[in-house]
Each structure stands twice: as structure tokens, then as C-alpha cells.
C-alpha positions as MATLAB code, in Angstrom:
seq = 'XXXXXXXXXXXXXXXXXXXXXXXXXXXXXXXXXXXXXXXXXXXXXXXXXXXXXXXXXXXXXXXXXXXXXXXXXXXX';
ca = [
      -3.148   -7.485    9.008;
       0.174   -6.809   10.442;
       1.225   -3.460   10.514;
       4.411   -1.641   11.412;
       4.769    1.469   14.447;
       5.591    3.443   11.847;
       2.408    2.991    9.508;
       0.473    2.993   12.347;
       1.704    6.586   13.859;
       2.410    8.127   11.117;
       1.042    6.808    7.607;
      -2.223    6.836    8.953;
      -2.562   10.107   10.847;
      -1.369   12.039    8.090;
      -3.924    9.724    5.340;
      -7.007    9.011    8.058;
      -9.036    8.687    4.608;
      -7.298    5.438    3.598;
      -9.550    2.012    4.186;
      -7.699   -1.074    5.331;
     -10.060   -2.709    3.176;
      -8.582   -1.039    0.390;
      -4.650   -1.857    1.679;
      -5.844   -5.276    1.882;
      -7.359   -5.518   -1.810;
      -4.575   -4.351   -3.043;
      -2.464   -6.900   -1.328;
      -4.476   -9.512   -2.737;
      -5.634   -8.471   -5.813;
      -2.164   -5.952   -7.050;
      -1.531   -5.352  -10.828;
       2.091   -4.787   -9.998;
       4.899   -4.899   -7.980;
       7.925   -4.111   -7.680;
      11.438   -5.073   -5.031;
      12.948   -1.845   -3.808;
      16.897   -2.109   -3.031;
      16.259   -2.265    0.337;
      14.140   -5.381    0.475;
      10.530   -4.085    0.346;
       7.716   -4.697   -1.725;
       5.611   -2.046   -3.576;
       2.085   -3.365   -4.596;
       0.344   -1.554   -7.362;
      -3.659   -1.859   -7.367;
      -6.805   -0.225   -8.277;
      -9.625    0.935   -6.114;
     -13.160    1.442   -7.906;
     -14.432    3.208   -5.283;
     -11.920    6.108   -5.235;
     -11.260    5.743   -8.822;
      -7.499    6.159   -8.381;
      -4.124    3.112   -7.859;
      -3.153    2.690   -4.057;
       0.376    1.945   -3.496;
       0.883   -0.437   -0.775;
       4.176   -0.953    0.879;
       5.493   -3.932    2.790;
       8.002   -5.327    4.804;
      10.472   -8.052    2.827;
       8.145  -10.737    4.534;
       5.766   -9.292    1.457;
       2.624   -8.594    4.148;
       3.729   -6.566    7.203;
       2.248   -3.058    5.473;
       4.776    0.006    5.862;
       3.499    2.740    4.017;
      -0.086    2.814    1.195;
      -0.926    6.172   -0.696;
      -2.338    7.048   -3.998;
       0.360    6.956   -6.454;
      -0.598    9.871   -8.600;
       1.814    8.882  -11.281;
       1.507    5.212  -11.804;
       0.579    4.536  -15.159;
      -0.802    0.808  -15.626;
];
């Protein structure tokens, strides 16, 4: 999975808890997205095991992965 510098030194020192299995699931399996102004692609998906929706974040080329958290207010 591609990733960019700034997912890797920053996303994921401040979220060590998040599974790239996860960020990948969600990639392939979202229940939404969505095109921000500036070209990137949030992806909306559930994960079971956490019992919570990870936002997933990607470049425009839709699989370079930015930024992934638990969106606390998305509402499916």
C-alpha cells in the first residue's frame, strides 16, 4: 500500500493503534466516499473488530493513503 511521508511520520505516531489491515478494508470494502475540494478522497467504512467507522484518506490517485482515523461523527 502506498503511503505518503506525511501518514507515515505523523498519522501513525500519533494513532500507533490503527491496523493497515483495517486502512486497507476500508479501501476495498468503503460504504462511502466523498471528493474534497482539493482533490482527495475520503473513504467511509466499518471495522467489526473495533466496532467503530475508519475514515481513510487518499491522494487524488484514490489509493496513496494520507490520513485514516475514527470518524466519531459519521452517521451511515
Amino acid at each position: 500500500m502506498k503511503t505518503t511521508a506525511y501518514f507515515r511520520t505523523s498519522v501513525m505516531v500519533r494513532r500507533p493503534y490503527l491496523k493497515m489491515e483495517w486502512i486497507e478494508h476500508v479501501l476495498k470494502n468503503h460504504i462511502r466516499t466523498e471528493v474534497q475540494p482539493n482533490g482527495r478522497i475520503r473513504y467511509w467504512g466499518y471495522v467489526a473488530e473495533v466496532d467503530k467507522y475508519l475514515r481513510v484518506v487518499t491522494e487524488p490517485d484514490g489509493e496513496t493513503v494520507h490520513n485514516a482515523f475514527f470518524d466519531r461523527r459519521f452517521r451511515p
